[in-house]
Phi, psi and omega in degrees: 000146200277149170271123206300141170344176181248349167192167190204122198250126103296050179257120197285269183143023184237128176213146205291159211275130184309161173315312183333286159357301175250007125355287220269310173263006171283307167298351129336303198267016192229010164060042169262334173223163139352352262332321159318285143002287187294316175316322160295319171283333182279331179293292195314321187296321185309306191273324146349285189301316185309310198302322171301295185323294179293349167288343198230039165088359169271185180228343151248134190251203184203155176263018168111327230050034165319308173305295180298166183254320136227161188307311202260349158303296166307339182270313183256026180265343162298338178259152186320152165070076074285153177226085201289156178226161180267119169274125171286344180245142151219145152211108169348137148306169160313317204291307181337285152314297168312343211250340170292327203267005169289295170000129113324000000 
């Protein structure tokens, strides 16, 4: 018999963003704080969620995607000849959407 992993995980690693959060880039984004700023806060949330993690036993943990705004964006605004822009039309994904009405 093979000896089993040392652990075995279901974790996507995306978890939905603290209030702080998203506080903390609305004021960002209305030039009311920093980037430093936001960034302190996305630091304090980060060691929160690790500390829940490791509070309830895991052993590989994850930082959430605090930092990001979506997954697929964020990858493409990262490659050359892209450009972000504000859009006035948006439309959410499913997930998106449901995970709002998921929120406390």
């Amino acid at each position: 018999m093979k000896n089993p992993a040392p652990y075995r995980y279901d974790i996507v690693g995306s978890f939905l963003r603290t209030k702080a959060i998203h506080e903390a880039r609305s004021k960002f984004e209305a030039g009311e704080i920093s980037a430093e700023e936001l960034t302190k806060v996305e630091d304090a949330e980060i060691t929160g969620l690790v500390k829940k993690e490791e509070n309830v036993g895991l052993h590989a943990v994850t930082d959430g995607e605090y930092r990001r705004s979506f997954w697929h964006m964020d990858f493409l605004w990262g490659l050359t000849g892209t450009q972000k822009v504000k859009s006035e039309h948006f439309f959410p994904s499913h997930s998106r959407a449901s995970s709002r009405r998921l929120r406390p």
